[in-house]
C-alpha positions as CSV (number, residue, x, y, z in Angstrom):
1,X,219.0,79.1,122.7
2,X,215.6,79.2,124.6
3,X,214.4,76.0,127.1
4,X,212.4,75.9,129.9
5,X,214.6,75.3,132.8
6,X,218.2,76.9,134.4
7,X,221.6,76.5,132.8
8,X,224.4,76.2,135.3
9,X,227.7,78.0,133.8
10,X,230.2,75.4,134.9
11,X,233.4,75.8,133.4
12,X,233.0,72.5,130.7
13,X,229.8,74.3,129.5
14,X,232.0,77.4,129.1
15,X,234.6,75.4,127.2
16,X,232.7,74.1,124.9
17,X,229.9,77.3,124.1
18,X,230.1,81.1,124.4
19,X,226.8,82.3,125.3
20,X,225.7,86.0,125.2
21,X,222.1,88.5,126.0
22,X,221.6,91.0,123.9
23,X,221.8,94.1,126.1
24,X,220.7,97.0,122.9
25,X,220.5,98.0,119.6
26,X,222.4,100.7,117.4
27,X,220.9,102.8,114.6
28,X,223.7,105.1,112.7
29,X,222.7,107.3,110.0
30,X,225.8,107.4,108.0
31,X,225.5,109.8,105.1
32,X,223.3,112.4,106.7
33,X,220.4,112.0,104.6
34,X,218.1,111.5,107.6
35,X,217.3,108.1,106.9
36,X,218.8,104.8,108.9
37,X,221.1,102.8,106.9
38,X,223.3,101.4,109.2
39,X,222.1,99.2,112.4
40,X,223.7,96.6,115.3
41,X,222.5,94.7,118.2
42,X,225.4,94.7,121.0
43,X,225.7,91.6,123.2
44,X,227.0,90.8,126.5
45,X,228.9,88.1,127.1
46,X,227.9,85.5,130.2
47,X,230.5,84.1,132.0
48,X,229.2,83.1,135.4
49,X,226.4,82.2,136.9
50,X,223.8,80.5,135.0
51,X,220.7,81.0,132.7
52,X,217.2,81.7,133.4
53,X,214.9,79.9,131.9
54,X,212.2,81.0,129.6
55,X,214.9,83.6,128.3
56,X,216.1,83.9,124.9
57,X,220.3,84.0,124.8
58,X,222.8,83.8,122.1
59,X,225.1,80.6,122.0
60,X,228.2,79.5,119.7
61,X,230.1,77.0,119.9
62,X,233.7,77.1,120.4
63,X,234.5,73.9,118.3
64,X,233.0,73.7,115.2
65,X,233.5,69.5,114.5
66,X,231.6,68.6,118.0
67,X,228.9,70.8,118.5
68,X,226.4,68.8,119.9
69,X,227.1,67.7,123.5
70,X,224.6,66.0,126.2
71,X,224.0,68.1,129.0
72,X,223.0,66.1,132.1
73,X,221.1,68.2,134.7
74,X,219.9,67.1,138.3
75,X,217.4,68.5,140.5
76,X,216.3,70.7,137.9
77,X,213.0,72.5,138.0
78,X,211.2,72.3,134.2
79,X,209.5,75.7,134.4
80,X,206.2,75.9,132.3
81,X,207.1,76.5,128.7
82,X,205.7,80.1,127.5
83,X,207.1,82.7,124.3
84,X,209.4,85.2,126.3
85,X,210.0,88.4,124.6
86,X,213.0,90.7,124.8
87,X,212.2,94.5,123.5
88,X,215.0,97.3,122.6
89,X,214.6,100.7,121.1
90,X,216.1,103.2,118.4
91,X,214.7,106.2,118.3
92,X,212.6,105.3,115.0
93,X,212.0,101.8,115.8
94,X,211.4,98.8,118.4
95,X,213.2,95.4,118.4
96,X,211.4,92.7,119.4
97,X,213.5,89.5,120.2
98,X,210.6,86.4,121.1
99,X,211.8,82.7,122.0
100,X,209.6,80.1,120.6
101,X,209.4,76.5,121.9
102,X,207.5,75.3,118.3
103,X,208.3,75.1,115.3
104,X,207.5,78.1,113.0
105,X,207.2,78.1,109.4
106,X,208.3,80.6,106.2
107,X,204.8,82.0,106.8
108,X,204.3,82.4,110.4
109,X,208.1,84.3,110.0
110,X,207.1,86.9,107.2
111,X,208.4,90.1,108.0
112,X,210.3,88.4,111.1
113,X,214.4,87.6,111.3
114,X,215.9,84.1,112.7
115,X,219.6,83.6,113.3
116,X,221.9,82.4,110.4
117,X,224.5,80.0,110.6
118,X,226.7,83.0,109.9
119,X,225.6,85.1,113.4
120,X,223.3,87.7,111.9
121,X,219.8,88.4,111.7
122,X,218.5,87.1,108.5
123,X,214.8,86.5,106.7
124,X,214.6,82.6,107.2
125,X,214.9,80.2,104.0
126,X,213.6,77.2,105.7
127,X,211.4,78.2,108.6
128,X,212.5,77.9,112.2
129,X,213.1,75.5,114.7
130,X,211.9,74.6,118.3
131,X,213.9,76.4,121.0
132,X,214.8,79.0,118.8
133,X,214.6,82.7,118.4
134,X,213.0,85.7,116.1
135,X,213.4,89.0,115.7
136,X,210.5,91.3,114.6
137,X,210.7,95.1,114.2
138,X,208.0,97.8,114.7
139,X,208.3,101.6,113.5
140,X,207.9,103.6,116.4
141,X,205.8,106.2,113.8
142,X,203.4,103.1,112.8
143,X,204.4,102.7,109.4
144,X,205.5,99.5,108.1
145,X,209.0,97.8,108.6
146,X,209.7,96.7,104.8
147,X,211.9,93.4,105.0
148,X,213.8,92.3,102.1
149,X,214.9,89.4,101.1
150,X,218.9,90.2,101.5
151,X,218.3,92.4,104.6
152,X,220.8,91.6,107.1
153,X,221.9,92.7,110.9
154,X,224.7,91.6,112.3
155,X,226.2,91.2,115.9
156,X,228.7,91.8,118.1
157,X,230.3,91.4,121.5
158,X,230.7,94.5,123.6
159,X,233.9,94.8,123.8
160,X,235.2,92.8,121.1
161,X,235.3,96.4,118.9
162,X,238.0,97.5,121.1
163,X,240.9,95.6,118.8
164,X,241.0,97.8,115.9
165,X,238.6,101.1,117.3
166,X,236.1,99.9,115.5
167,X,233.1,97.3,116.1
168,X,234.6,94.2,113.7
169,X,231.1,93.0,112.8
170,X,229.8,96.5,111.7
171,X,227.1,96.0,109.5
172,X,224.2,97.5,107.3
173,X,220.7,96.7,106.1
174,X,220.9,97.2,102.5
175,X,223.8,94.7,100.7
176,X,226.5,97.6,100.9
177,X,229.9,96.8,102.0
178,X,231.1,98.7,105.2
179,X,234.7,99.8,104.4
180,X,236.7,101.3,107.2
181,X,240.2,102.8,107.7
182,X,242.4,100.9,111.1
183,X,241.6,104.3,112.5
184,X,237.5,103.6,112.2
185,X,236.8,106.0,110.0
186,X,234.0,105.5,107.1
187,X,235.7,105.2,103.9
188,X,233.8,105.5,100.4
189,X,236.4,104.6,98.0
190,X,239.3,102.6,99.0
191,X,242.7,103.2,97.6
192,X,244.7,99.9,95.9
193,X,247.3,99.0,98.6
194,X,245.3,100.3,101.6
195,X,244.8,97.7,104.3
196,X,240.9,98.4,105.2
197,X,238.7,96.6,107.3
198,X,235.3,95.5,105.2
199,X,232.8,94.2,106.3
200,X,234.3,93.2,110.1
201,X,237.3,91.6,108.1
202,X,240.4,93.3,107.6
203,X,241.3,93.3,103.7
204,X,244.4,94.5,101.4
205,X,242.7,96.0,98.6
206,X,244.2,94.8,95.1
């Protein structure tokens, strides 16, 4: 979500969408080999208030079959629209989170991460929107941020983690499956019977 002018949190908007900021980002090196295999952007949940415009948030709806609703403003100032940027830093490497109020092709998004339907940080398949957001990433050491094609970050509320000790939407950057015990501890090979939770979902391994 990205638009020029203030949002008013009323309780009907809240109803209907969650909306979030992203408040960091999360780099775990989880096999001690010195390299970064495992990262997540934490969000904040908005519940009051309202929100800025020219300012990139995260929304979801909270029913699936009527997501599109009409929001009918008054008074409302339509600030001039310009790219905001959002930036947050690992040790090794600096996220860059820019709204865009145009359109933006496969091209103009190499190397660059847009919002899947599933809530993570994908490469884009079919370009991007108006009023949407991107996601670029910068070694801190000047080399080059290699994207590929299956290169995934996921999300979560802070918070949210607190259920099982563990954040649910724990994720990684290279197609391997997170496995964890209900305790939060990494697990490498699962025994049949154990309840573990993969990849954010808990799961009785056959």
């Amino acid at each position: 979500l990205y638009v020029p002018f203030e949002i008013p949190l009323t309780e009907e908007f809240l109803n209907k969408y969650s909306v979030a900021y992203i408040n960091d980002v999360h780099s775990f090196d989880n096999d001690y080999d010195g390299e970064i295999d495992d990262t997540k952007v934490e969000l904040i949940y908005i519940k009051s208030g309202k929100l800025k415009a020219n300012y990139p948030y995260l929304i979801r709806t909270n029913d699936v079959a009527n997501r599109e609703w009409t929001l009918e403003l008054q008074n409302t100032t339509l600030y001039p629209a310009e790219e905001n940027q959002i930036k947050c830093s690992s040790v090794f490497t600096e996220y860059k989170v820019t709204g865009t109020y145009r359109p933006m092709t496969i091209a103009e998004l190499d190397g660059a991460l847009t919002v899947s339907t599933k809530g993570a940080w994908q490469p884009s398949s079919s370009g991007l929107k108006a009023f949407r957001l991107y996601l670029t990433m910068e070694n801190l050491d000047g080399s080059y941020v290699v994207v590929e094609p299956n290169m995934t970050i996921r999300m979560y509320v802070r918070g949210e983690e607190e259920t099982t000790g563990i954040v649910g939407t724990e994720f990684n950057t290279n197609g391997e499956e997170l496995i964890f015990d209900l305790q939060g501890r990494r697990v490498l090979e699962p025994k049949k019977g154990g309840l573990y939770i993969i990849n954010g979902k808990k799961v009785l391994v056959k």
